[in-house]
N, C-alpha and C positions, 0 to 999 in steps of 0.2 A: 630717565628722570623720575625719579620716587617723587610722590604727593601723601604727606601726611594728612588724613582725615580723622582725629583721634586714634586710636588703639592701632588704626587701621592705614595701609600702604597700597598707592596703585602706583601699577607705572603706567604714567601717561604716554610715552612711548606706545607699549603695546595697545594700550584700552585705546586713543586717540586711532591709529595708523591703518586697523579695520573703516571708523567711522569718516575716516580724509579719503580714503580711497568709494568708501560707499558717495560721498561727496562728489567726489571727481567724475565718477560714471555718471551720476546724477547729472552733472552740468557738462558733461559731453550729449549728451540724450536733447537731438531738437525734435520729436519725434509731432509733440504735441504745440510747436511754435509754427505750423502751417494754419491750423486751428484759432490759433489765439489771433494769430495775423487777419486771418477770414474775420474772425468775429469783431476784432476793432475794426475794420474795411467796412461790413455791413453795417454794423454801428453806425459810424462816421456818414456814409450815405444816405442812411433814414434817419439822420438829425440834420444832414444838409438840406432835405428833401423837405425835411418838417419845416423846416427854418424859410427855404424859399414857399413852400406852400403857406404860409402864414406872414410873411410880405406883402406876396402877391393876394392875401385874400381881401383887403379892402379898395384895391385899386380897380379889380375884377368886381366889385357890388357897385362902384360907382359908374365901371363902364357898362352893366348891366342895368341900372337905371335907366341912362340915359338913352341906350338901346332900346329899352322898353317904353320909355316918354315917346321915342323917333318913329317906333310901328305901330303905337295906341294911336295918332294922330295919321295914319294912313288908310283913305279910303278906297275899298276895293269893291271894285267893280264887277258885277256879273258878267256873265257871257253867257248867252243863248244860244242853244245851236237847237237845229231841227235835223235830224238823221232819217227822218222817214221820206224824205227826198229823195232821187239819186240821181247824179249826173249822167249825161249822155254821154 
């Protein structure tokens, strides 16, 4: 099949049938799709991660409040001991 370009004649046949076949190798080749796969995998994990860490970050300051109210309000006690004793 001839393709007029002004003055000028290709055939797309020949020009095309090198670039279909460079094509074809190209999209037989998974060489680099174990890679891509990993990287959306880790992606997706540390946007799950981000996502449950910033849920749980306000129900965690309220449970830590009130943790902190519950052992401000607890009195402790000394213990004495004396060690320069010794039992029989």
């Amino acid at each position: 099949m001839l393709f007029r370009f002004g003055p000028i004649f290709f055939d797309l046949v020949n020009i095309g049938a090198p670039m279909l076949k460079k094509l074809a190798k190209f999209t037989e080749h998974e060489d680099g799709a174990v890679t891509i796969d990993w990287v959306v995998l880790t992606a997706a994990l540390v946007g799950f991660g981000t996502f449950i860490g910033l849920y749980m970050a306000e129900p965690v300051k309220s449970l830590d409040a009130k943790n902190g109210a519950a052992v401000a309000n607890v009195e402790v006690q000394s213990i004495q001991t004396d060690f320069s004793t010794t039992d029989p």
